[in-house]
C-alpha positions, 0 to 999 in steps of 0.5 A: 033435442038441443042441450045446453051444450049445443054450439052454434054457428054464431057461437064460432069464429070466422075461421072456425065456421069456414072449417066447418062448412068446408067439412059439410061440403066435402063430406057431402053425398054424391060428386059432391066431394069432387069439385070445389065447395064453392067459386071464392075459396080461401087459399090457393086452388091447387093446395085446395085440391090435395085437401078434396083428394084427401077427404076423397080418399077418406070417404071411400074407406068410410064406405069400404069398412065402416058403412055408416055415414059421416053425422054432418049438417047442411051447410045452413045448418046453425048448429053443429052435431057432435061429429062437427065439433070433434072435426073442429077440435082435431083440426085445432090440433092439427094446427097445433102440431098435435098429432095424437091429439088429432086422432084422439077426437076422431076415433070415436067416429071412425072405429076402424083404423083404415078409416081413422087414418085418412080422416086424420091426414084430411082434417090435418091438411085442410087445417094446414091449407086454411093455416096457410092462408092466414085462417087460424083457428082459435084455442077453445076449452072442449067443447065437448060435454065429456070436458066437463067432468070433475075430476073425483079425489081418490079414498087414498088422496082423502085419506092423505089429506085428512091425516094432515094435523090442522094448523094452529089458528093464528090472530087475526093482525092487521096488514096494510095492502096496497090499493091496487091489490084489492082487486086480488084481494076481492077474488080471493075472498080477502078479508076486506074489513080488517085490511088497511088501505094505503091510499096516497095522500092529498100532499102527495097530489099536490107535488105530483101535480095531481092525476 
């Protein structure tokens, strides 16, 4: 059943969805991780073929020690799994120069380290060869449902705040703003009716030549 976290394929951008039905076609069963994943690749065939080497090399261990298969779509598939997205993330990473980062998200996947290693290196240089080619992939808050989680203040961070005396009530007094900080003010919930606006004056229309 689909959540309201799911992420679909229309949801991402080009770059994005060319990562990822590259990583369904190099992941896929069979002699599928041995050829190319299709006849127009997006950068250079000779660097494409280090990255089908890697994933390669990466499902051998995943077979070897883990022996579970990688949860990856087909590749009309038009939303992604969990798996899907932390390779999406980690090859953001990659890009980014973020190794630890990158090994962060697959080790959730890939318990044993014999194969979090070789997943880590393939998803880097696919990201490396796609960068290459002028395929970068954009920066997105997590996609991750665990993302989402609110950060809970401590009894000792309560307790800290709530010794604070309060501070005095001061009177109101009237501040005039100019008109382009109603827009801040409006976000910050600003007292709108007892500020003074400083529109500009017809005079001043009338030597500027008006606007």
């Amino acid at each position: 059943m689909m959540t309201n976290t799911t992420v679909f394929m229309n949801d991402l951008s080009s770059s994005e969805r060319l990562l990822v039905w590259c990583v369904r076609r190099l992941s896929g069963q069979g002699d599928a991780t041995r050829g190319t994943p299709g006849l127009a690749l997006p950068c250079f065939r000779a660097d494409f073929a280090a990255v089908i080497e890697a994933f390669h090399m990466a499902m051998n261990r995943l077979r070897a020690y883990q022996r579970a298969p990688v949860d990856v779509a087909i590749c009309s598939a038009t939303h992604l799994t969990g798996t899907e997205n932390r390779f999406l993330l980690a090859a953001t990473a990659a890009q980014e120069g973020r190794e630890g980062e990158v090994r962060r998200m697959l080790r959730p996947i890939f318990v044993h380290h014999h194969v979090l290693s070789p997943f880590a290196a393939a998803i880097t240089q696919l990201g490396a060869c796609l960068a290459g080619a002028g395929y970068w992939l954009p920066r997105r808050g997590n996609m991750l449902a665990a993302s989402n989680r609110v950060p809970v203040a401590t009894p000792h961070q309560m307790k800290a705040v709530t010794a604070q005396p309060a501070p005095r009530p001061h009177a109101p007094q009237d501040q005039p703003v100019g008109a382009g900080c109603l827009a801040a003010m409006r976000w910050h919930h600003g007292d709108m009716g007892r500020a003074q606006v400083m529109w500009p004056s017809p005079a001043a229309g009338v030597q500027t030549g008006g606007l």
